[in-house]
C-alpha positions as CSV (number, residue, x, y, z in Angstrom):
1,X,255.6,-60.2,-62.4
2,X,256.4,-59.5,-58.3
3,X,257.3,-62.2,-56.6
4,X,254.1,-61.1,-54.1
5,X,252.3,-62.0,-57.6
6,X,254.2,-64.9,-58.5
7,X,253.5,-66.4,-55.0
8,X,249.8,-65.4,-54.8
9,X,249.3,-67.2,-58.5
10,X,251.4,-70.5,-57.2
11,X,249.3,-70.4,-54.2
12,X,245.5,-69.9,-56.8
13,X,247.0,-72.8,-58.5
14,X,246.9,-75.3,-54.9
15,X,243.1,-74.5,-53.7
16,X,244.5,-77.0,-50.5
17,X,247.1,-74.5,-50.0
18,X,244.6,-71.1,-50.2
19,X,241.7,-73.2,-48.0
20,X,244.7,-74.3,-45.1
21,X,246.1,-70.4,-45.3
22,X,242.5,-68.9,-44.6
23,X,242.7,-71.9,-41.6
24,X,245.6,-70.6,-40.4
25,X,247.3,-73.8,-40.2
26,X,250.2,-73.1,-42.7
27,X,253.7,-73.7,-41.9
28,X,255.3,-71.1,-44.4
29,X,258.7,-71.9,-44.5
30,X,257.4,-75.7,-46.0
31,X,254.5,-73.7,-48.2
32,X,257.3,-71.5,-49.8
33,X,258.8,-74.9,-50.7
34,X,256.3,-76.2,-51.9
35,X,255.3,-73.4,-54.2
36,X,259.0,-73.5,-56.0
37,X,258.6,-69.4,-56.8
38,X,261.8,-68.4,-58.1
39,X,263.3,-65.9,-55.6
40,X,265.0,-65.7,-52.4
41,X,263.1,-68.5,-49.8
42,X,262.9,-65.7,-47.0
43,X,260.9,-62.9,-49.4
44,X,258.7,-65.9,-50.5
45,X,257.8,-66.9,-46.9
46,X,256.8,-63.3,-46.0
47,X,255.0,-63.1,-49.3
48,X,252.8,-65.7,-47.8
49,X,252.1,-64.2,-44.6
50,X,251.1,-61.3,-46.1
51,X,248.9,-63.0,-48.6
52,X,247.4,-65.1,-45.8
53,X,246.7,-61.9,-43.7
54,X,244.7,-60.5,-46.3
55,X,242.2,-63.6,-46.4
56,X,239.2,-63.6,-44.8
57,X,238.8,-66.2,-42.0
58,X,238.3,-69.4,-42.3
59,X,234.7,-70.1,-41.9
60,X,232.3,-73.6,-42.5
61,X,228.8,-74.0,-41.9
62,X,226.3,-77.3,-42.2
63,X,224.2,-77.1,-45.5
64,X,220.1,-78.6,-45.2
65,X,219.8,-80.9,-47.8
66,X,218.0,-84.2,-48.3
67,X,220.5,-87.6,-48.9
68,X,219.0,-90.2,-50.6
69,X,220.7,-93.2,-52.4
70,X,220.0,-95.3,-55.6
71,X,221.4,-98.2,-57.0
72,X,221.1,-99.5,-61.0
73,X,222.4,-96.6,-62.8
74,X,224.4,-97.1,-65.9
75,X,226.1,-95.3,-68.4
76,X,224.7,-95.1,-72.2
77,X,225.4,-92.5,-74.9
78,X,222.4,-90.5,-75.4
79,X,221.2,-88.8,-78.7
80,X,222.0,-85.6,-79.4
81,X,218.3,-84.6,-79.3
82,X,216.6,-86.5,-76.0
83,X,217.6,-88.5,-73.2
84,X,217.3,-91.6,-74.8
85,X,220.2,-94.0,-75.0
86,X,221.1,-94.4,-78.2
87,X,219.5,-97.1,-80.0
88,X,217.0,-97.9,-76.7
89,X,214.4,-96.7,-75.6
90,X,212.8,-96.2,-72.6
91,X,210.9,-93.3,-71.0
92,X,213.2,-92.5,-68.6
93,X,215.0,-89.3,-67.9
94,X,218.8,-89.5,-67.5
95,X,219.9,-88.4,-63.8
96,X,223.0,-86.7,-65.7
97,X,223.8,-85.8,-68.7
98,X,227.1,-84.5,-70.1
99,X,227.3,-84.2,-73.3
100,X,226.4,-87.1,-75.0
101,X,226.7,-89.8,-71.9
102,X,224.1,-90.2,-69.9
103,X,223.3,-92.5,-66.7
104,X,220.2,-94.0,-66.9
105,X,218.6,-95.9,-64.2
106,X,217.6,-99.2,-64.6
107,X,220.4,-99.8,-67.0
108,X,223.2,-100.9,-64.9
109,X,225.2,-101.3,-61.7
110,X,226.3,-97.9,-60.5
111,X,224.5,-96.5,-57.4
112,X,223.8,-92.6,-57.3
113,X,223.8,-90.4,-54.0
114,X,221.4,-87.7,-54.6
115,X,221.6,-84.8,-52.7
116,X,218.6,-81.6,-52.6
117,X,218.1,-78.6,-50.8
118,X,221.1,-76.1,-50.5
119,X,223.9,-77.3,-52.8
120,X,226.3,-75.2,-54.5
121,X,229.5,-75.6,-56.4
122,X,230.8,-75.8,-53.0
123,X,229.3,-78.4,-51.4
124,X,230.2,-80.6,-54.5
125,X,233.9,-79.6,-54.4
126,X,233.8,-80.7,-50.5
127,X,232.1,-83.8,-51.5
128,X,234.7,-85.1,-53.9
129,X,237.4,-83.6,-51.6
130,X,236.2,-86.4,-48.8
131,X,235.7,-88.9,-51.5
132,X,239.3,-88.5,-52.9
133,X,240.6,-88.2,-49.3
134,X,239.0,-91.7,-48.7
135,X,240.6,-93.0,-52.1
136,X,237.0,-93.1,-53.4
137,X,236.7,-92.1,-57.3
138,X,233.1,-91.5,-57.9
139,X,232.1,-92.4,-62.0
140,X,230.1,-89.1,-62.4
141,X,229.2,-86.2,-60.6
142,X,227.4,-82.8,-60.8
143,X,225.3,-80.6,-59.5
144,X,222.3,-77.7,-61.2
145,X,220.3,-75.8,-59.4
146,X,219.4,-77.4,-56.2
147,X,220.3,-80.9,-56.9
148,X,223.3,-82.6,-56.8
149,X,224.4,-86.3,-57.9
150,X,227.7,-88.5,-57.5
151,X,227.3,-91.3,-58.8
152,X,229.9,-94.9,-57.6
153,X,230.1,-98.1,-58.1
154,X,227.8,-100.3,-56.0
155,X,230.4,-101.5,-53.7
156,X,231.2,-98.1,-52.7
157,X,227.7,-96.7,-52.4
158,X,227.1,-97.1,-48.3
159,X,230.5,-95.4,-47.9
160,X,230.1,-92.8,-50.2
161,X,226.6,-92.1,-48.9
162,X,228.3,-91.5,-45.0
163,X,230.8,-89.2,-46.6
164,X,229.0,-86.9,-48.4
165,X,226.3,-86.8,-45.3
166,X,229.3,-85.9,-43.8
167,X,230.7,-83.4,-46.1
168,X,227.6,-81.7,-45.7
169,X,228.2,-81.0,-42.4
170,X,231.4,-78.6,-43.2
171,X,230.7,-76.4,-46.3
172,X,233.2,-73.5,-46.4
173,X,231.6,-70.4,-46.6
C-alpha cells in the first residue's frame, strides 16, 4: 500500500478528521501525527493536503422535521414473533425494536425524542455527535424511514431535546 493509501485509510478510520478536512480547518502537521502512518512526517502531511483538496466542500443545511418528546419508555425483551414484552402483554407497539429488546411505553422511566420529516442516517450521526459532545449517552437510538428516535434517561430528556433541535439545524450535506 502507498502511503497516499495508507493516509487516506487512517484518515476513513477518524470520520472527525475527514468532516474537519472537507471544513478546511485542519492543521496537517498535528493530523499527520495523529494518524501514526508509517513513513517520513513531511510526505504524510502533503498526503493530506492532497487528500483534502480532492474533497468536496464542506457544506450543512437545516433539515424540516417535527421534535416531539415522551417520557415512560422502558426497556423489555420482546418475542421473537410480535412486539410484546416477553411474558406481558399489552397492545402496544414498541417505539424500537432491535433484535429482541424493545422499549415500550408505559413500562418505564426513559424519555424518547422523536423526530419526523427529513431524517437520514445523517441527521442521526449529528444527533449523537452533539449528544456525546455534551457527555450525554442516549440508551437507544435509530432511525427508518422518516422517523427517528433517541431515547435518555428522564433527567436528561429537556437537554437532549434542545440538542437534537439543534443538531437539526446543521446536517452535513
Amino acid at each position: 500500500m502507498t502511503l497516499a493509501a495508507e493516509t487516506r485509510a487512517a484518515i476513513r478510520r477518524r470520520p472527525f478528521l475527514h468532516e474537519a478536512l472537507r471544513a478546511g480547518v485542519v492543521n496537517y502537521a498535528a493530523a499527520a501525527r495523529l494518524l501514526d502512518v508509517e513513513g517520513e512526517h513531511g510526505a504524510v502531511v502533503a498526503a493530506l493536503g492532497r487528500y483534502a483538496e480532492a474533497l468536496p466542500d464542506h457544506k450543512e443545511s437545516a433539515r424540516e422535521a417535527r421534535v416531539t418528546i415522551r417520557s415512560g419508555f422502558g426497556e423489555r425483551t420482546a418475542g421473537p414473533e410480535s412486539g410484546e414484552a416477553e411474558g406481558e402483554e399489552t397492545t402496544d407497539t414498541p417505539l424500537l425494536r432491535v433484535g429482541e429488546h424493545a422499549l415500550l411505553p408505559g413500562t418505564g422511566t426513559e424519555t424518547a425524542i422523536l423526530v419526523t420529516g427529513a431524517v437520514d442516517g445523517r441527521v442521526l450521526s449529528r444527533v449523537l455527535g452533539r449528544l456525546a459532545v455534551e457527555d450525554l449517552a442516549p440508551v437507544a437510538a435509530g432511525f427508518a424511514g422518516r422517523a427517528l428516535v433517541v431515547v435518555v434517561t428522564r433527567r436528561d430528556g429537556p437537554t437532549a431535546l434542545r440538542l437534537v433541535e439543534s443538531a437539526l439545524e446543521t446536517v452535513p450535506d
